[in-house]
C-alpha positions, 0 to 999 in steps of 0.5 A: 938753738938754745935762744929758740928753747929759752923762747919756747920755754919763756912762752909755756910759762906765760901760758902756765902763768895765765892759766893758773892767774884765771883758775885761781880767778875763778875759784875767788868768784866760786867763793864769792857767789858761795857769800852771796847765796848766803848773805842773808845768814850775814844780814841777820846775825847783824839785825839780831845784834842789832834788836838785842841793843834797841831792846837794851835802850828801851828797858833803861832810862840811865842816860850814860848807859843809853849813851853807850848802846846808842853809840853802839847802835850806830856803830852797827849801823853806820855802815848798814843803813844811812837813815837808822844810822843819821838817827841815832847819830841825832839821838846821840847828840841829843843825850849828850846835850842831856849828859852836858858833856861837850866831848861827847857831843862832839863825838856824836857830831863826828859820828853825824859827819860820817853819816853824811859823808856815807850818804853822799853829802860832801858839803854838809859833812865838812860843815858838820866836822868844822863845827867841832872843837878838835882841841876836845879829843883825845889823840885816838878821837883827833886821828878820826877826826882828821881821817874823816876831814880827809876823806871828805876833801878827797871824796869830794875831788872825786865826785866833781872831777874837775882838776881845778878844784882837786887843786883845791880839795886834794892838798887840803885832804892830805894835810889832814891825813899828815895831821892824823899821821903825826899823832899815830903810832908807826907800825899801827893799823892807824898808821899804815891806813893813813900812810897807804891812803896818803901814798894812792892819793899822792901816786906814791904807788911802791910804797902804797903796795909796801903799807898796805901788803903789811897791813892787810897780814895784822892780826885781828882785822875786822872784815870791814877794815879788809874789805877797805884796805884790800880795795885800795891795793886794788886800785894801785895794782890796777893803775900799775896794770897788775889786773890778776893781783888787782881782781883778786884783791877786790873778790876779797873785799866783797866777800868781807863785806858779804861777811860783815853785812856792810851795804856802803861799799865800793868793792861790789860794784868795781868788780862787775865794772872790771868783769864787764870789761873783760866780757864775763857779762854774766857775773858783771850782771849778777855782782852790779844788781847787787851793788845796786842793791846795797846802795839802795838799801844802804841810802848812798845816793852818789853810788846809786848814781855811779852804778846807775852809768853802767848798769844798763850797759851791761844788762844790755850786753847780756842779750845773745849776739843772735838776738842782737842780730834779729832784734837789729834787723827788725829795728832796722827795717822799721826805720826804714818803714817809718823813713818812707811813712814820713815821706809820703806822709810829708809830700801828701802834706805839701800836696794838699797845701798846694791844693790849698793855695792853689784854691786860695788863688781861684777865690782871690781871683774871683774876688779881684773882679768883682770888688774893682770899685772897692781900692783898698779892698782890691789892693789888700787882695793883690798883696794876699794873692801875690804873698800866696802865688810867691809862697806857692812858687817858693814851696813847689821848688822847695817840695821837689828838691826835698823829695827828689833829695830823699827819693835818691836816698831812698833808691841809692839805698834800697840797690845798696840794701838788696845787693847786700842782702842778696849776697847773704852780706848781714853785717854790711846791711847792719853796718849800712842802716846803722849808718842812717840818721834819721835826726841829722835828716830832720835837722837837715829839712827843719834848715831848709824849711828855715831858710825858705821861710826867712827868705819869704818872711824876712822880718818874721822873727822881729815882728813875732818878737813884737807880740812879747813885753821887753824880756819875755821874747822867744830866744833863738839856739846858737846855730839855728835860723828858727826855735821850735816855737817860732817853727810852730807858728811859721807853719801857721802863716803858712796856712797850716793851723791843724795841730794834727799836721803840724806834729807830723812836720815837726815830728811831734805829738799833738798835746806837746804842740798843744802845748808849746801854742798855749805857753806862747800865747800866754806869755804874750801880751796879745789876747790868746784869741787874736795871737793867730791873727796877729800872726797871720798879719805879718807880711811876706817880702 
């Protein structure tokens, strides 16, 4: 009896806990949203900051105090918007070079690394921080320094994503972080920040939550840095599955960076990636399309790319399930329409060549009787009639296999399809067209198509590779008989030299065959005229 309490007890706890988990969720993103109704308030105070100094440096020709307000300029910049901030990391290294001061001129080219490095440019940022000489810097400036070199190894790791040069860059990133350590001071911002850094990068997750826990309660944080540190506790709660410590975290660090008008930040756009996968589509939508935004604005293109991966998907998953559901139908039943359009499109196809041929025939029989005096002339017309009676038998067999194939598809579908529907059975029709592969089908005919033509034209793809000097020859994909190019004029010795008809086989457009014939022909050494006649000579087995 008492066991069975304890059960009860432990589950309304459970209950209670996630409960009060969710409404403290909740109440973070109300704040959120309330940053985000008013973060062109933010954006302004910084532009004002900002045009206060510009009209500093314009009223000044003092180089060392031109120096500084450039220094600050960039530093209002650097996390606002790359192009300004790339700007004036030049014009620092310009005045410097004026000041002849080299260590002024290496403090503007770290500032340049950081710019490169918020931009996305990983290589450029360790050339630009290996052209420094570190012996320079004072401890502070070595700490940076090394602080940056390590973020670069590290964010570089991380865009490859390819274990074999993580190998590579990840103890190369940690070695700098150890070096930035033992020049800082323990119990520093400095300190924590590079010790939490090196335990997330390391997996040293217990004490990852230990730093970081006590630096994000010093006094005298900036937004900017929160918004930082907050975001890689995040990450370690949530590879340790603590999601409620892990989500919260990151609503603090957006909302310091609504509040420091930062536009390079991550803290936005994992976020809508978490919300999205626990199904509040609504806010994913809203916080992603702000991501989007400060990425733009900001100029980072691998954030831009990062975020462009799943922002389709959840604005796709925005739409209702019943629109989804109307919308699928109709998609559906016009996949369906198109399947039987090609069909019949490709048997009134195949009829009309047979007609063709079978034309062909009565000519090359007419002429046989009347050239018997002529040999040569009379054994070419019995090759070509006996080329065209194989091709026609060939390809009579070949069109009412396929269309006998298609026809059974067709009809063991339609019975499928009606049964389903009859029964008000929705989803089984769904799940029923979703299964159908329309380019699996395709595949499937251009195979067979491939395999009968080779069977008539063995040495088609040798002779039609004797049309190109050494090197220029049409390559064959691993896995296919024929490429498209090759297909394309196989339908062409097969008689059928209409554009028009030969994008509907292929299911092309006429200006891509266009296309594809033109860049064949040029590049062969056979006059663009004569390259069909050319074609048209190879001969049938």
């Amino acid at each position: 009896m008492r066991l069975r309490l304890n059960l009860f007890v432990f589950f309304l706890f459970g209950i209670w806990s996630s409960g009060n988990a969710q409404a403290s969720t909740d109440s973070l993103l109300n704040k959120l949203n309330a940053a985000l109704a008013d973060k062109e308030h933010f954006v302004k105070q910084k532009q004002h900051r900002i045009e206060n100094l510009s009209h500093k440096v314009s009223n000044t020709r003092d180089l060392p105090l031109k120096y500084i307000l450039y220094q600050k300029l960039f530093d209002e910049y650097k996390t606002f918007s790359y192009d300004s901030a790339y700007n004036y990391a030049k014009k620092l290294q310009v005045t410097a070079k004026q000041l002849n001061d080299p260590v002024k001129q290496a403090l503007a080219k770290m500032d340049l690394g950081f710019t490169l490095i918020s931009s996305g440019m990983f290589k450029e940022t360790l050339e630009t921080l290996n052209q420094i000489d570190v012996k320079l810097f004072t401890d502070s400036n070595k700490i940076e320094y090394y602080f940056l070199k390590g973020r670069s190894y590290f964010d570089l790791s991380d865009f490859d994503r390819n274990s074999d040069y993580s190998a590579i860059y990840n103890p190369k990133g940690i070695q700098c972080i150890d070096s930035a350590l033992s020049l800082s001071k323990p119990g520093s911002y400095n300190f924590l920040a590079l010790s939490g850094l090196k335990d997330l990068r390391t997996s040293n997750y217990v004490s990852g939550i230990k730093d970081y826990t006590i630096l994000l309660n010093l006094p005298n944080l900036t937004p900017h840095q929160y918004a930082i540190n907050a975001c890689s506790l995040s990450y370690i709660y949530e590879v340790q599955g603590k999601q409620d410590e892990s989500i919260a975290l990151l609503i603090k660090a957006a909302i310091a960076d609504i509040q420091s008008a930062t536009k390079e930040t991550v803290a936005m756009y994992k976020l809508a990636d978490y919300l999205y996968k626990k199904g509040d589509l609504k806010n994913a939508y809203t916080y992603i399309n702000q991501a989007m935004d400060e990425a733009i604005f900001y100029g980072a293109r691998h954030r831009q790319v990062t975020i462009s991966s799943i922002l389709p998907i959840i604005e796709s998953q925005r739409i209702s399930i019943v629109e989804q559901q109307r919308k699928s139908l109709f998609i559906y039943s016009s996949i369906i329409t198109l399947l039987v359009i090609f069909v019949v499109v490709f048997a009134v196809i195949i009829f009309r060549q047979l007609k063709k041929l079978r034309i062909a025939d009565d000519i090359i029989k007419a002429a046989n009787t009347t050239l018997q005096e002529n040999n040569k002339a009379l054994e070419e017309l019995n090759r070509n009639l006996s080329t065209a009676n194989k091709i026609k038998n060939e390809y009579i067999g070949y069109y009412f296999n396929i269309n006998s194939i298609y026809i059974e598809k067709l009809e063991s579908f339609q019975k499928s399809l009606e049964k389903k529907l009859s029964s008000k059975r929705y989803e089984d029709a769904q799940a029923a067209v979703k299964n159908l592969n329309l380019e699996n089908e395709r595949q499937q005919l251009f195979h067979t198509f491939d395999k009968v033509f080779l069977r008539l034209f063995p040495d088609f793809i040798k002779e039609f590779n004797s049309l190109f000097n050494d090197g220029e020859e049409i390559l064959i994909t691993e896995g296919q008989l024929l490429s498209t190019e090759h297909r394309i004029f196989a339908l062409i010795r097969m008689g059928i030299h209409d554009n028009d008809r030969i994008a509907k086989l292929l299911g092309y457009s006429v200006n891509t065959i266009y296309s594809y014939k033109n860049r064949i022909k040029n590049r062969s050494f056979i006059a663009n005229d004569e390259f069909e006649d050319r074609i048209m000579q190879i001969e049938a087995v």
